[in-house]
NUVOKOL-957053 format. One record per residue (C-alpha): residue number from 1; residue in three letters; x, y, z. Coordinates in Angstrom, 3 decimals. Layout:
N
+------+------+----------+----------+----------+
| tiza | doti |       c1 |       c2 |       c3 |
+------+------+----------+----------+----------+
|  NUM |  ala |        X |        Y |        Z |
...
+------+------+----------+----------+----------+
END
This chain:
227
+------+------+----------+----------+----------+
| tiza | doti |       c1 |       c2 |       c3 |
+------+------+----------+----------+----------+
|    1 |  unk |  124.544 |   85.563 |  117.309 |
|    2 |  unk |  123.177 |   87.846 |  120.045 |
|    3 |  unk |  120.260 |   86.589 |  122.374 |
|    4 |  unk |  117.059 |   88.543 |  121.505 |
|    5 |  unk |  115.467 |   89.888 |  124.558 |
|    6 |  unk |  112.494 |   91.878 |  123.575 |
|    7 |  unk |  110.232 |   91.677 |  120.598 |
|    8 |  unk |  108.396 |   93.873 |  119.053 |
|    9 |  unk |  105.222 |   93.331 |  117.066 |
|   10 |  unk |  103.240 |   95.219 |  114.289 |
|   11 |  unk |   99.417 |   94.895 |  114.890 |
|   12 |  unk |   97.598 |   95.536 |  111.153 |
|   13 |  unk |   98.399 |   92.128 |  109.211 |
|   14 |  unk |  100.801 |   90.903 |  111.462 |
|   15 |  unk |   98.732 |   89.893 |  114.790 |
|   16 |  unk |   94.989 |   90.266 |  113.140 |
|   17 |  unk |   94.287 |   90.158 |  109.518 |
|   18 |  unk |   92.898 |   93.440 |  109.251 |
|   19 |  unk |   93.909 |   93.437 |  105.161 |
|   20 |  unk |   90.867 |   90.579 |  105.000 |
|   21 |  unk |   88.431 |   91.568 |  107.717 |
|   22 |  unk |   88.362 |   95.187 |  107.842 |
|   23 |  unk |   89.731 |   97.030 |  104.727 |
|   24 |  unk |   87.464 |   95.991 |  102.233 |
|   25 |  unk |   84.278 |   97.743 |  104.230 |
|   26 |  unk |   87.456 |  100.559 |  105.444 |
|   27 |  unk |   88.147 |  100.853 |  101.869 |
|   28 |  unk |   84.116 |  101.430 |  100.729 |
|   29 |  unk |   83.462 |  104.029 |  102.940 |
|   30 |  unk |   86.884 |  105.816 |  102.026 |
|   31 |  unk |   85.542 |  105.971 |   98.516 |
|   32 |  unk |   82.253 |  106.734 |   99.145 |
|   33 |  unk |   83.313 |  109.631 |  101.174 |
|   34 |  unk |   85.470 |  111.066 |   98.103 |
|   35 |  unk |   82.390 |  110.588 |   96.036 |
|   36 |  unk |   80.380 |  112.596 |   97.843 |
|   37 |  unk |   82.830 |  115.146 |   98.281 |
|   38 |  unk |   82.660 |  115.287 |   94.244 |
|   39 |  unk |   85.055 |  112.994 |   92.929 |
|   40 |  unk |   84.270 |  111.720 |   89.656 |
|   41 |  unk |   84.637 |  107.929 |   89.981 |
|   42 |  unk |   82.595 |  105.001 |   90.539 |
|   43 |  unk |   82.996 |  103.575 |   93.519 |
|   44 |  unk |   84.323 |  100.308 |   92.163 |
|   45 |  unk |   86.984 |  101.913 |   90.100 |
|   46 |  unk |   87.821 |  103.634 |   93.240 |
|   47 |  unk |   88.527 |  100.790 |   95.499 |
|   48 |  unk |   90.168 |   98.884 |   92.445 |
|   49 |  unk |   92.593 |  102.051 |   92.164 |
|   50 |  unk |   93.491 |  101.796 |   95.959 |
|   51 |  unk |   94.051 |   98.183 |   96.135 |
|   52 |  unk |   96.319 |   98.461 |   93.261 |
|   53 |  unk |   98.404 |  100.678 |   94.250 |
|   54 |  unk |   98.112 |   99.739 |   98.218 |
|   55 |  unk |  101.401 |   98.272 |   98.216 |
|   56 |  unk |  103.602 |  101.365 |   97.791 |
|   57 |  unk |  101.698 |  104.185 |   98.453 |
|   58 |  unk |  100.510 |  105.813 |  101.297 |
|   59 |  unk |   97.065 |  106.068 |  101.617 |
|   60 |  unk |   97.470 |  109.697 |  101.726 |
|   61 |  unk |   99.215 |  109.009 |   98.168 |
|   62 |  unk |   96.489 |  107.086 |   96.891 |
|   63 |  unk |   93.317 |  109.011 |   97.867 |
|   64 |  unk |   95.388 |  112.174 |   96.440 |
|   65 |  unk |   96.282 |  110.748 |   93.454 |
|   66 |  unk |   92.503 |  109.773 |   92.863 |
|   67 |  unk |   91.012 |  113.340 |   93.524 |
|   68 |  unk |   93.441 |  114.846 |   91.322 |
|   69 |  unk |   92.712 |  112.342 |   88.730 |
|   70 |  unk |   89.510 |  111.881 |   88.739 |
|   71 |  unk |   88.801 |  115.662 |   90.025 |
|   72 |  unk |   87.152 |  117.786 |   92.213 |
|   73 |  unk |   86.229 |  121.320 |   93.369 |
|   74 |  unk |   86.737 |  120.399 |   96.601 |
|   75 |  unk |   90.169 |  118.088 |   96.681 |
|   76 |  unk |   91.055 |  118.626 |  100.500 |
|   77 |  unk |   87.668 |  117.956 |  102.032 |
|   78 |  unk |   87.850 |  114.549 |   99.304 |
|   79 |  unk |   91.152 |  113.306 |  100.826 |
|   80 |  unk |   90.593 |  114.304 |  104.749 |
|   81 |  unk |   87.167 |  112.473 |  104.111 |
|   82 |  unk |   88.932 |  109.251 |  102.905 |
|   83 |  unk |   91.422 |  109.373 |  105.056 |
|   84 |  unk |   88.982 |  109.278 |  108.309 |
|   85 |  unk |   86.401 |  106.477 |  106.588 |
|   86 |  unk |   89.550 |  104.653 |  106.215 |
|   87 |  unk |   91.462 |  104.851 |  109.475 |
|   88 |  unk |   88.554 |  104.961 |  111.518 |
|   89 |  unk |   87.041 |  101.669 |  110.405 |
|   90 |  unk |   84.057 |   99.670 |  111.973 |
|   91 |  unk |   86.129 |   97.265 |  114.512 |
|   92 |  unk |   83.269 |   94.657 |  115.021 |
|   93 |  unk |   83.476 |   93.752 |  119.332 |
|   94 |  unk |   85.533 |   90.469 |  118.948 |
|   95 |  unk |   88.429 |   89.907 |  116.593 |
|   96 |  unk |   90.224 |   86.438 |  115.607 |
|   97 |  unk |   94.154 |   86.591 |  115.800 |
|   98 |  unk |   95.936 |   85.062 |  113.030 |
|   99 |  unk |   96.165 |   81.719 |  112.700 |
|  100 |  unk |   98.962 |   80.764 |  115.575 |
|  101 |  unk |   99.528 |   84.218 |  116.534 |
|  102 |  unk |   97.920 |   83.084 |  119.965 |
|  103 |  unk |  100.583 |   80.030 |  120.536 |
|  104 |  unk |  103.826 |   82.481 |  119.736 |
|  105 |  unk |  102.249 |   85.034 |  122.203 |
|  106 |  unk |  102.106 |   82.452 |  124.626 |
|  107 |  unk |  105.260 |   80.822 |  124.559 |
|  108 |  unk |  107.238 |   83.769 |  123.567 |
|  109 |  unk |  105.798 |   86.031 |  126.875 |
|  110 |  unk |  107.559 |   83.175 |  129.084 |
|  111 |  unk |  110.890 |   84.054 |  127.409 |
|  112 |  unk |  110.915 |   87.708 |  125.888 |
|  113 |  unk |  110.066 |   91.145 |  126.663 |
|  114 |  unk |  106.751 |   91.636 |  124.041 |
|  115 |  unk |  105.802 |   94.852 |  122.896 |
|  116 |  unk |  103.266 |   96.259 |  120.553 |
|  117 |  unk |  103.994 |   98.978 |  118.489 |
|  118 |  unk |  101.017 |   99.960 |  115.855 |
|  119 |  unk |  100.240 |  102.940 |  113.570 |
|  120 |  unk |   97.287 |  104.069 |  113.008 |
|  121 |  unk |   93.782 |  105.794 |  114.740 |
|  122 |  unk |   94.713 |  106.257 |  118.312 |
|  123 |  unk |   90.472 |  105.390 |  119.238 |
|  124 |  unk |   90.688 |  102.623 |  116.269 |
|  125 |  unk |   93.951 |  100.989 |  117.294 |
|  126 |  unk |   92.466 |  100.847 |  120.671 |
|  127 |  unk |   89.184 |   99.030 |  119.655 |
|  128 |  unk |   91.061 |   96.611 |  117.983 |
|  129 |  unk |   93.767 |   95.480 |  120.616 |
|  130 |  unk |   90.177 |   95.406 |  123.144 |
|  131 |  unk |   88.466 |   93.388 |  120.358 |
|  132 |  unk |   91.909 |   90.881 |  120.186 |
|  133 |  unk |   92.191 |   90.981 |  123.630 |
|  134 |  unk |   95.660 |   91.036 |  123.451 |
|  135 |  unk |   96.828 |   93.310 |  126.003 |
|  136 |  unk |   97.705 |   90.764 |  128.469 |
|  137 |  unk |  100.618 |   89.534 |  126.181 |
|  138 |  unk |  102.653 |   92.642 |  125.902 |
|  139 |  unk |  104.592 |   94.911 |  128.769 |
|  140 |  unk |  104.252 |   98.222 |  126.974 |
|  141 |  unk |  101.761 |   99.203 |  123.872 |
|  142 |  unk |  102.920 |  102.384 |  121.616 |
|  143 |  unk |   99.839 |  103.590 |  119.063 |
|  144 |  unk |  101.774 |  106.013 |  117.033 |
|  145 |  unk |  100.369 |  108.554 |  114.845 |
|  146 |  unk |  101.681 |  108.495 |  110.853 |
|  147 |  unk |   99.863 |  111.892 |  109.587 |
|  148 |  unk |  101.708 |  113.880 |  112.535 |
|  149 |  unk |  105.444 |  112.120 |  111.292 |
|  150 |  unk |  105.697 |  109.946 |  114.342 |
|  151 |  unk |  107.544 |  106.500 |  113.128 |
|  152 |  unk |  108.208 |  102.831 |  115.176 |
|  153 |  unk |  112.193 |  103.984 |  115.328 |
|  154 |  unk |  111.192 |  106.382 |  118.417 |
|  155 |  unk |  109.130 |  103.556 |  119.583 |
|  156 |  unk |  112.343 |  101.108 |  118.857 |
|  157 |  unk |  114.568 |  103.578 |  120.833 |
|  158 |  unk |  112.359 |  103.522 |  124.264 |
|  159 |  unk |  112.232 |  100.186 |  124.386 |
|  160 |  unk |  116.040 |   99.886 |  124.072 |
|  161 |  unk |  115.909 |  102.415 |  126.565 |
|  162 |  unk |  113.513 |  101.019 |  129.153 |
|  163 |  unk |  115.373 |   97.662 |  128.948 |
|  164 |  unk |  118.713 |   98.735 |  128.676 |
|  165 |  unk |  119.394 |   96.630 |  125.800 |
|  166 |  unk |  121.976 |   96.790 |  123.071 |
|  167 |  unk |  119.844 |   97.129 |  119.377 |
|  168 |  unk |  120.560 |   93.554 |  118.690 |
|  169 |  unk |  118.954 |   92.473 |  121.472 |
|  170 |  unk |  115.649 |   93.604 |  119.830 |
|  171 |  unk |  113.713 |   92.103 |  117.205 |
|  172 |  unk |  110.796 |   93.635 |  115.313 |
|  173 |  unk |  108.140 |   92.086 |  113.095 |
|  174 |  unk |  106.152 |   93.251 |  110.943 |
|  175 |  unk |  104.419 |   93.417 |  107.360 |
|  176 |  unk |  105.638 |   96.708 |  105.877 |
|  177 |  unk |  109.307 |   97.183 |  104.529 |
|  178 |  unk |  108.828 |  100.756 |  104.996 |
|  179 |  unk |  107.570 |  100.499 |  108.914 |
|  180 |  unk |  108.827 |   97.186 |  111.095 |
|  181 |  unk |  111.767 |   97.002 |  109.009 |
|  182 |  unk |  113.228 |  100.228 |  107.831 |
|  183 |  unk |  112.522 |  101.809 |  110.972 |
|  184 |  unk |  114.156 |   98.703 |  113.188 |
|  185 |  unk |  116.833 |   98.347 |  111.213 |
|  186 |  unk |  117.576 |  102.307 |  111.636 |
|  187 |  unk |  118.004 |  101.650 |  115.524 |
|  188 |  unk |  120.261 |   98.304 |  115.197 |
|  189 |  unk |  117.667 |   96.126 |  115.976 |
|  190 |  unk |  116.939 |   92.893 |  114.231 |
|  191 |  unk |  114.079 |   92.917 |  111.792 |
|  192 |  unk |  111.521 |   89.670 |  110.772 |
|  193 |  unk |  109.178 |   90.257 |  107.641 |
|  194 |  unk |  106.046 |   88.873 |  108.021 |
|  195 |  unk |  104.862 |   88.848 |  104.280 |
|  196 |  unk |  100.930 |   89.023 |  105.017 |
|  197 |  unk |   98.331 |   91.147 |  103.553 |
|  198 |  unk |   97.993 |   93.809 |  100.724 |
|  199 |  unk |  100.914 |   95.293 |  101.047 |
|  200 |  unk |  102.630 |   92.238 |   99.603 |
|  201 |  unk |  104.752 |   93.135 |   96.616 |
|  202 |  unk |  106.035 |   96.400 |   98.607 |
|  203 |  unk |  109.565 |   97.167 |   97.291 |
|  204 |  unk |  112.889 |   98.415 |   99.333 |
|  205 |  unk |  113.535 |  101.786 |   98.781 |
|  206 |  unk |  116.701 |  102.019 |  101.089 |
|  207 |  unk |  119.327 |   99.236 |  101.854 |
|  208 |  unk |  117.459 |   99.410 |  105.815 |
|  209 |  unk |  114.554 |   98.161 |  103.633 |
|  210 |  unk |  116.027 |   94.383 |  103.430 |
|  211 |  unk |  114.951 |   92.359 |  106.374 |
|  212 |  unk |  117.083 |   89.423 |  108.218 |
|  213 |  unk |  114.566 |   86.975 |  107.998 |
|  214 |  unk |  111.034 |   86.701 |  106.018 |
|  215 |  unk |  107.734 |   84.861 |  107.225 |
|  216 |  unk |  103.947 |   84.118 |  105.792 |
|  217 |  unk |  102.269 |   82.398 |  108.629 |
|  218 |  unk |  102.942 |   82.178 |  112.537 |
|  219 |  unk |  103.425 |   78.404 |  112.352 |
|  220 |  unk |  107.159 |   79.346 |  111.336 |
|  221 |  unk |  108.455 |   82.501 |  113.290 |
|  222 |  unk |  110.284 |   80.851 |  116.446 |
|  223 |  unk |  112.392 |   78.570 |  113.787 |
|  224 |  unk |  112.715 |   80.810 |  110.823 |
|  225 |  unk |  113.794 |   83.638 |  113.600 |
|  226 |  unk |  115.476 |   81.214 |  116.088 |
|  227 |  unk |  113.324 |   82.068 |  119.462 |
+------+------+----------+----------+----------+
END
């Protein structure tokens, strides 16, 4: 097997547990703001729709699906609305880390090249890496925009390039099949699932979709991953 040298780490239920701390409030506002952009839903069949189908959807998707279900004269204003309640949530000033994320940072910075590579708000993303105060762990962050078509593989790619690394020499975890893993095993790299958060229960879509090894708490990534 090939020596990792650089790792790459989601953010969003993978480092924090932003499915548990922040979406439920994220989620509210998303569905308020499609509510009073004239959706016809109560808000708690609203959030109950998005968490249901948060596993496999896009949150584009979802809030999409919901306006033209539930209807609206005014179906783009509805989704945009969502869409900025929801990515734009309240970050409170200080932010726990998983339990054990701390420890791997820690020993794994004495060893590997750590990156971060999130998607998301740029300003949100930021608040929550100050809020973690994580940016002493990692050499490079990359906050990479979904709704312009940006995806982690560029991110992947400049790290291989910076480092000069072969694609096996890279390892990226992560909670989403169609993110960390897809997108790392589309550059060659080595992929770790980190099975946290609501979009448990996502399913492959493409073989690249299958990671090489599968976590649910920190306590077991340096054995289950061999670091």
């Amino acid at each position: 097997m090939t020596m990792i040298k650089s790792i790459a780490f989601d953010l969003d239920d993978t480092l924090v547990d932003t499915s548990g701390l922040l979406v439920p409030m994220a989620s509210q506002r998303a569905c308020e703001a499609m509510i009073a952009a004239g959706v016809c839903i109560s808000l708690e069949e609203c959030m109950r729709i998005r968490e249901e189908l948060a596993a496999n959807l896009s949150h584009t998707e979802i809030f999409t699906k919901i306006a033209n279900q539930y209807g609206t004269n005014q179906p783009g204003k509805a989704v945009h609305d969502a869409l900025e309640m929801f990515y734009n949530p309240e970050v409170p000033p200080v932010l726990p880390l998983l339990a054990g994320a701390t420890e791997n940072l820690l020993h794994l910075k004495e060893q590997y090249n750590l990156y971060l590579v999130t998607m998301g708000s740029y300003e949100a993303q930021v608040r929550k890496i100050q809020a973690l105060g994580v940016e002493k762990f990692f050499k490079r962050i990359y906050i990479l925009n979904g709704f312009i078509g940006e995806k982690k593989e560029s991110a992947f790619q400049d790290i291989l390039a910076r480092e000069g690394h072969s694609p096996e020499e890279l390892i990226s975890i992560g909670n989403r099949l169609s993110s960390e893993i897809r997108d790392g095993k589309r550059v060659g790299a080595r992929t770790c699932y980190f099975a946290h958060g609501e979009h448990i229960g996502e399913q492959p879509v493409f073989p690249e979709d299958h990671p090489d090894f599968t976590i649910t708490q920190h306590k077991d990534l340096i054995t289950v991953c061999g670091l």
